[in-house]
N, C-alpha and C positions, 0 to 999 in steps of 0.2 A: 662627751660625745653627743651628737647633734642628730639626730636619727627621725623618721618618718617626717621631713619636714614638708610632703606635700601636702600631709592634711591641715596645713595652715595658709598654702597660697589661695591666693583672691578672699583671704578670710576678715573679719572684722575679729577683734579681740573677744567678744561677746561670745561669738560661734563658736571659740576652741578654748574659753577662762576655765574648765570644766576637765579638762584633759590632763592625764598623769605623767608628768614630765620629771624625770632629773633635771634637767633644765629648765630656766625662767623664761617663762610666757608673757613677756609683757605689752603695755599699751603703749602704743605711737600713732597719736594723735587718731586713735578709736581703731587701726588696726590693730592685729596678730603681728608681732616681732619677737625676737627673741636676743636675751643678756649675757654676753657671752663677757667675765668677767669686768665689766662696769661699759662696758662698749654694744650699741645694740645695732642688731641686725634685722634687715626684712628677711621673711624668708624668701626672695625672689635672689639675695645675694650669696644666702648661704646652699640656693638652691645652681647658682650660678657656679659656685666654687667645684659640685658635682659635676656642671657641664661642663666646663672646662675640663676637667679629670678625664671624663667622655673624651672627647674635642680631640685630647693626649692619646689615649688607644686608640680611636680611630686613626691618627695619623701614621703612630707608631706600624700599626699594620699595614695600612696604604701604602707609605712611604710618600703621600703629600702632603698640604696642605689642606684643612676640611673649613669651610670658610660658608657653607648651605645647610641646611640643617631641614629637614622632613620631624617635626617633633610629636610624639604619642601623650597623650592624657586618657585617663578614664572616660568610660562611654559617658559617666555621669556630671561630669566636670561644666559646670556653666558659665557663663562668657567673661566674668571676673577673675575663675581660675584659671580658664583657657588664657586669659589677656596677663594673669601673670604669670604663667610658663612660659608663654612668648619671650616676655621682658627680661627674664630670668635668662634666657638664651642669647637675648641677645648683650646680655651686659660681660657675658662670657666671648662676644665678640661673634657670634654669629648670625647671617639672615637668615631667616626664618621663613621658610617656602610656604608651609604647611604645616597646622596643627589638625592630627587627625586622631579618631577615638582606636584605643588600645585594641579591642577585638577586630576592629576592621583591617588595621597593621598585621594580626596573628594571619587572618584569614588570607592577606596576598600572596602565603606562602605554598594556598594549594595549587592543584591544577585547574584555572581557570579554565577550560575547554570543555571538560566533563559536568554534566547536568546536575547536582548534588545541594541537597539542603545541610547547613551544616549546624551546630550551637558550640560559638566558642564560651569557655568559663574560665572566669579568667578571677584567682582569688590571689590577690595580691598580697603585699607589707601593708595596705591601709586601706585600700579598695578592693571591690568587688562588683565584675561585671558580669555579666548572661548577656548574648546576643545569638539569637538566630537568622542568618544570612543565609540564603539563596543567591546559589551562581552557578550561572550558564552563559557561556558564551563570551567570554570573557568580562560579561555584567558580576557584579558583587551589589547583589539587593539585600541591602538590611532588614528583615522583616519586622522585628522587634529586641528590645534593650530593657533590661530590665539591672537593678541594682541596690550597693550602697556604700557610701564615700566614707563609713563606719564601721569598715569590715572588713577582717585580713588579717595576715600571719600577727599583727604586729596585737592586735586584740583577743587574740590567743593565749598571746604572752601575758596582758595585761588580768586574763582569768587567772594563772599561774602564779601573778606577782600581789594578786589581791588576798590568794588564798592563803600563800607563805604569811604576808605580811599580818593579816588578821591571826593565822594558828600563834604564832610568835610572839604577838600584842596579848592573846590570851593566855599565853604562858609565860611570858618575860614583864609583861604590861607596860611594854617601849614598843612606839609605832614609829616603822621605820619607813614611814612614808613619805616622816617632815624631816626627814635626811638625805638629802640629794647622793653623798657616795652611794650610802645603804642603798635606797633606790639604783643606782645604777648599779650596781651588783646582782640587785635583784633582776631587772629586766634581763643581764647578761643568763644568768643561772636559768632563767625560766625560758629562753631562747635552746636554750640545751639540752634541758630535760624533755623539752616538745621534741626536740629532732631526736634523744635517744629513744624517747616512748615507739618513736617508727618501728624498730627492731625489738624490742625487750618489753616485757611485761611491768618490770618496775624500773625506778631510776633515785638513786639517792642526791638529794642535794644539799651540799655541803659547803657554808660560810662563816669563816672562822675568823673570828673578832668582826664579827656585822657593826656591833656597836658596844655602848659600854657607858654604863651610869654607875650612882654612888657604890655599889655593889660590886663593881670589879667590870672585865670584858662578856659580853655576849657572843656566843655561836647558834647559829644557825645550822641543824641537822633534822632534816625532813625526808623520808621515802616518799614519794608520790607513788602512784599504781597507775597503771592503765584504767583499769574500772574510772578510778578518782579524777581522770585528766578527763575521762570520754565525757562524764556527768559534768564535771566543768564548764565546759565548751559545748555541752546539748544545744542550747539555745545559741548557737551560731551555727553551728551543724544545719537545725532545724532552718534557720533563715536563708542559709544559701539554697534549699533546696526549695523552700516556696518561692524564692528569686529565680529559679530556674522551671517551676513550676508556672510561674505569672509570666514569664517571657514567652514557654512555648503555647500558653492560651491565647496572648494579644499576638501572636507571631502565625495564629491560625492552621 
């Protein structure tokens, strides 16, 4: 599975060699692509493979043909990833009106007529933006933006997948991080124990035969706690809200 592939458009391989992937990140010709069975991909293709899917429900509902496209990035997105979103759109066969930043898209949704300051927060799979806009009159003034293209559901996960994987290494002394299944189990598991923590206090997680050395098979059985997830993820907690802190000071 191919997953969070926009924090690699407009990227150089250098900018993302660092990141914890089940899947191969590799180099093409000093970009970020990715190996999907001996065959590589940019991400602007496998990003295109998404818009197409898009392309498909929107027509489905329509009941036309959708052939224009208005396309959203992050506030923080700069002219390399804006240029490869475009491209990405358009390889999926559509023109491309407009590339506009994600919180200005949430905000067309009010009622432009009434005078009102607003701060959209917008914490994504990989991104994370603060904007506070001002509108009146049917103006939508962006006063300030604030952010980071390193922040979002999907590094929540990756606290969750760091912490299994290290308890595990400390108790099994097999790291399953230079196992691509393993890894991919993990990020699934730790995607699910975030969303059960919403509701419940604790959440068990449970993977049976993770791996297996000279000693026979490995499972994987860890409680997480709420207490345990919240100290986890302190320090992303903490940074969205000084991001949202710095927006409404430069937003005056």
């Amino acid at each position: 599975t191919i997953f969070n592939i926009k924090r690699l458009m407009g990227k150089s391989y250098d900018d993302v060699k660092h990141l914890k992937r089940p899947y191969k990140i590799v180099n093409s010709n000093g970009r970020a692509a990715i190996d999907i069975d001996g065959k590589v991909y940019s991400p602007e293709e496998i990003s295109a493979m998404i818009i197409q899917k898009m392309k498909q429900t929107a027509e489905d509902f329509l009941g036309e043909d959708v052939k224009r496209v208005i396309i959203t990035v992050p506030a923080h997105f700069n002219s390399d990833e804006r240029n490869a979103t475009k491209v990405a759109a358009e390889i999926a066969g559509l023109q491309v009106e407009r590339v506009i930043a994600e919180p200005t898209a949430a905000i067309l949704n009010v009622d432009s007529k009434s005078e009102k300051k607003y701060m959209v927060f917008d914490f994504g799979g990989q991104t994370m933006d603060c904007s506070v806009i001002d509108v009146a009159d049917g103006i939508f003034e962006i006063k300030s933006t604030d952010g980071d293209l390193d922040l979002g559901g999907s590094v929540i996960d990756e606290k969750i997948v760091d912490f299994l994987a290290d308890e595990f290494k400390n108790e099994q002394g097999v790291d399953l991080k230079k196992d691509p299944m393993a890894l991919q189990r993990l990020f699934e598991a730790a995607e699910r124990a975030k969303i059960e923590l919403s509701n419940s206090a604790q959440t068990e997680i449970n993977l049976p035969y993770i791996t297996a050395n000279e000693t026979g098979p490995k499972h994987l059985v860890k409680t997480l706690t709420k207490s345990k997830f919240d100290q986890l993820i302190d320090t992303i907690v903490n940074n969205t809200v000084n991001k949202a802190k710095t927006a409404l000071k430069a937003s005056g």
